[in-house]
N, C-alpha and C positions, 0 to 999 in steps of 0.2 A: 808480617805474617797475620795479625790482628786485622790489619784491612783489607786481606784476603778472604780468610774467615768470614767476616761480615759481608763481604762482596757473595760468598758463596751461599752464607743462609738468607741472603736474600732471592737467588736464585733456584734453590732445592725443592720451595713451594711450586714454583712452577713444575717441574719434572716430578711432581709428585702425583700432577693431572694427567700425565702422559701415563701411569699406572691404573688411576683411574678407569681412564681411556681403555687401557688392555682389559682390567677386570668386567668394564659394561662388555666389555665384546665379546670376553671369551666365558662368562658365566652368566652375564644376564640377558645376550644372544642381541646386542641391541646393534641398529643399524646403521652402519657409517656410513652409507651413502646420502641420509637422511641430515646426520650431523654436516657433511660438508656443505646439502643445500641450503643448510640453514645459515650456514658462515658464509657461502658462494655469493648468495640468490637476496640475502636480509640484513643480515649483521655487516657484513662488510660493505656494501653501498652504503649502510646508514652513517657508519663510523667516517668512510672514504668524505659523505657530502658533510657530515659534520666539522669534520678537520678541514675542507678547503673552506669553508663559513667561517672556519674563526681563525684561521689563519692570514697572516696580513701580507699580503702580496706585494712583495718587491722582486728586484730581480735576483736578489740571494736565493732566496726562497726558491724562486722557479728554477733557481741555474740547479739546484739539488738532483730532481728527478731526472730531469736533462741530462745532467754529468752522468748518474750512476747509469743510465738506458744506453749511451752510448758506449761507457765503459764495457758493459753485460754485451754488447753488439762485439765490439773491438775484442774484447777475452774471446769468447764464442767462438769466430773466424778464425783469432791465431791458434787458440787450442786444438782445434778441427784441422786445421794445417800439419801441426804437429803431431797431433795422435793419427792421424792415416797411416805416421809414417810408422807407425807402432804396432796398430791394431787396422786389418784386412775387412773387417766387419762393420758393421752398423754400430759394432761399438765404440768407436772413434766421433760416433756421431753423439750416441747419448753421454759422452765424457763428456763433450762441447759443451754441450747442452746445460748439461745439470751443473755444469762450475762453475760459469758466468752468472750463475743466480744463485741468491739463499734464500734461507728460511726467514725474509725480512717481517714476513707476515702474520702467520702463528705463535712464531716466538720471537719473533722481534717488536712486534707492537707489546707484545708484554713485559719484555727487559725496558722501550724506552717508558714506558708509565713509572717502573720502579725507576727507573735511574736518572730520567730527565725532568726538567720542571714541565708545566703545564702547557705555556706555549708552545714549547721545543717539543712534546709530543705529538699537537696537532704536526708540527713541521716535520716531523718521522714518520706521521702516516700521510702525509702529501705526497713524500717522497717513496712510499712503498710502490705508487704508483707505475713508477721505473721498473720495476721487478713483477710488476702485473702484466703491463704492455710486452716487457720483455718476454715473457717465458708464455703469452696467448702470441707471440707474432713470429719475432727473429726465431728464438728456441723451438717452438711446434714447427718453425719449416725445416731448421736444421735439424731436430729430429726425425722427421717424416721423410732426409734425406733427398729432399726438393720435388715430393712427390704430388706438393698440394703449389696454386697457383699463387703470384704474389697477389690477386684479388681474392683468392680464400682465404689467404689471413685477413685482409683486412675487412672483410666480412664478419670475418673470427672475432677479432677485437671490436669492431662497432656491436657485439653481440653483449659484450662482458657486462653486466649490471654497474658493474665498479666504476665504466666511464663514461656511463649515462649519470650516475650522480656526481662524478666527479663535473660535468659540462653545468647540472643544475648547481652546484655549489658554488661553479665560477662565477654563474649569473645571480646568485644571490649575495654573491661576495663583495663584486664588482658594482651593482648597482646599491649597495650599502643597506639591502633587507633586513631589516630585526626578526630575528626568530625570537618568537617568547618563550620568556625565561623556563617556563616549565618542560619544555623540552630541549633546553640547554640543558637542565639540570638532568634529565632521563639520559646525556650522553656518555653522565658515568656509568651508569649502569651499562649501555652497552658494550664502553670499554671493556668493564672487568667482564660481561658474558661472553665477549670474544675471546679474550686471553682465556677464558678454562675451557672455552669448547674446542678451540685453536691447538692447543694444550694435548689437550683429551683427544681430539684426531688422529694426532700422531700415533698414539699407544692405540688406538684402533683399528690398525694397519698392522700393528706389532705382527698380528694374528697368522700373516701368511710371509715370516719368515723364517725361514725355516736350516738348519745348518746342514745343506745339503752341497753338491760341486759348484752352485752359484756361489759362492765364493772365490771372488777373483783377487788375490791379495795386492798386483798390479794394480788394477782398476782402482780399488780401495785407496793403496795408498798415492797415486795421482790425485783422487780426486779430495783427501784431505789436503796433502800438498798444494795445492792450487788455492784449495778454498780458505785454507788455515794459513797460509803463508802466503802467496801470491797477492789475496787479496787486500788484507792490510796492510803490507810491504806497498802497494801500489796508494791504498789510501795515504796513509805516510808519508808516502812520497810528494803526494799531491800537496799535503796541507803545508809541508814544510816548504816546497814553491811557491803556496799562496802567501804565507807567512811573512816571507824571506823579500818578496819581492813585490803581491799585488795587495794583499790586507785586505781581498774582497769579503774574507766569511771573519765572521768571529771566533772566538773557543765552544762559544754553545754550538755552534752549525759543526764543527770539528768533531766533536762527541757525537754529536746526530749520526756523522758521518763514519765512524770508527764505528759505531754498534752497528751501523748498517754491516759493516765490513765484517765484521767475527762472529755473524749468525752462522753456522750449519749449513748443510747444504736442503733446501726445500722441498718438504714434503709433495708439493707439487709435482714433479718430478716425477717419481711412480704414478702418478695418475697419467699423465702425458705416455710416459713408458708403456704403461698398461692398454690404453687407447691405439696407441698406434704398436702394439705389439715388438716394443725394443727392449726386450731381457729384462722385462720390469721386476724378475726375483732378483737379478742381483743388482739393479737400483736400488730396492727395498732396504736391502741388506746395511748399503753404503750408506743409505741415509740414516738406519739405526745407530749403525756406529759412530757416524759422526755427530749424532746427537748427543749421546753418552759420550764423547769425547769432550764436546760442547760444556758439560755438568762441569769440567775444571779449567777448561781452556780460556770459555768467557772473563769469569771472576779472574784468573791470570791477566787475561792482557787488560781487561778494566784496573785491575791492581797496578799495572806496568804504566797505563796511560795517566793516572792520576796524578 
């Protein structure tokens, strides 16, 4: 119970941004479309090319974002198979969509800073990557319901800032570039100004949900099911085959891998929704609660894994 406790006040400070986040919005009128460009468009390129620069390229490393892009593909598909047979609507499309992906980005770069050592950070936001590509390519088409071409997504993703530095970091990585040290040391500071803007977005969003018939208690509880149970369930399963049989990852790349797995479902997601016009109130909704679900569920299953 003590290591839960600890597990949980180290987590409280973050969700204490996402309050923040509602109070600039809803009292000091400030703009979130402004904060996302800034995490979009700056902050997360920098972070993205930082982390593939100090990160040490072997094939564990690469297999990470690998695995989890194809996992988020493979979920997607089967979910969207299953939920037609459920839901007659485009909402079998945004369940797809939003479940095969989490919040590895806003609050998950921030749990692994607290939770991981410093290497294994960088190797956490390498792999957020998988969850970029996923939810700018596979996710936007299966939401849009196949209505954009397979050359508009990939239009879509040559577009992203994130994999234009992600290409320059490979090329500074690969040919063994020294960055000086003074802007090594500037890449803490980005970190922790992602984690609170990251943070602080989500409660920003807060603003336009509202408890109205967009509540779909179905919907909701699928989409925690999947995300809260499926998705671990499947990590798990993974590690204990590698484990058991190939010994390709270590315990640190396992951990990587399990927080990847018990983030939330991604704020993202209402944006996508919102864009192409798929029920993005009761996206909104889902993702709140499972955030505030997230406040006890994390610290549990980090408690259960240790």
């Amino acid at each position: 119970m003590t290591v839960f406790l600890t597990l949980l006040g180290k987590i409280i400070p973050l969700y204490l941004s996402i309050i923040l986040g509602t109070f600039s919005t809803a009292i000091l009128k400030c703009d979130k479309e402004t904060v996302a460009k800034i995490l979009l468009f700056l902050l997360a390129p920098l972070i993205i090319f930082n982390a593939t620069v100090n990160v040490k390229l072997d094939l564990s490393v690469i297999f990470l974002p690998t695995y989890f892009f194809l996992l988020s593909t493979v979920l997607a598909f089967t979910i969207l198979y299953f939920a037609k047979k459920i839901y007659k609507d485009n909402t079998a499309n945004l369940l797809a969509f939003s479940t095969a992906t989490g919040n590895t980005g806003n609050l998950g770069i921030p749990l692994a800073i607290i939770f991981l050592e410093p290497h294994l950070v960088d190797v956490f936001i390498f792999t957020v990557l998988a969850s970029l590509l996923y939810q700018n390519s596979v996710g936007y088409y299966i939401t849009a319901k196949g209505n954009f071409s397979t050359m508009q997504s990939i239009k879509k993703v040559l577009k992203l800032p994130v994999l234009h530095a992600f290409i320059l970091g490979l090329i500074v990585n690969l040919n063994d570039i020294q960055i000086p040290q003074m802007f090594a040391d500037y890449s803490a500071y980005l970190k922790g100004a992602y984690a609170i803007l990251g943070m602080m977005l989500l409660g920003m969003g807060l603003e336009k949900v509202k408890s109205d018939n967009s509540i779909d208690v179905k919907f909701i509880s699928l989409s925690l099911f999947i995300k809260f149970i499926i998705w671990p369930l499947t990590t798990i399963i993974f590690m204990i085959i590698d484990k058991t049989f190939f010994n390709f990852l270590n315990d640190g790349f396992y951990l990587v891998m399990f927080i990847f797995s018990i983030v939330p479902l991604a704020g993202n997601t209402v944006t996508v929704a919102t864009i192409l016009d798929v029920k993005p109130q009761k996206m909104s909704i889902t993702v709140f609660i499972s955030t505030l679900v997230s406040l006890f569920y994390i610290p549990f299953m980090l408690y259960l894994f240790q």
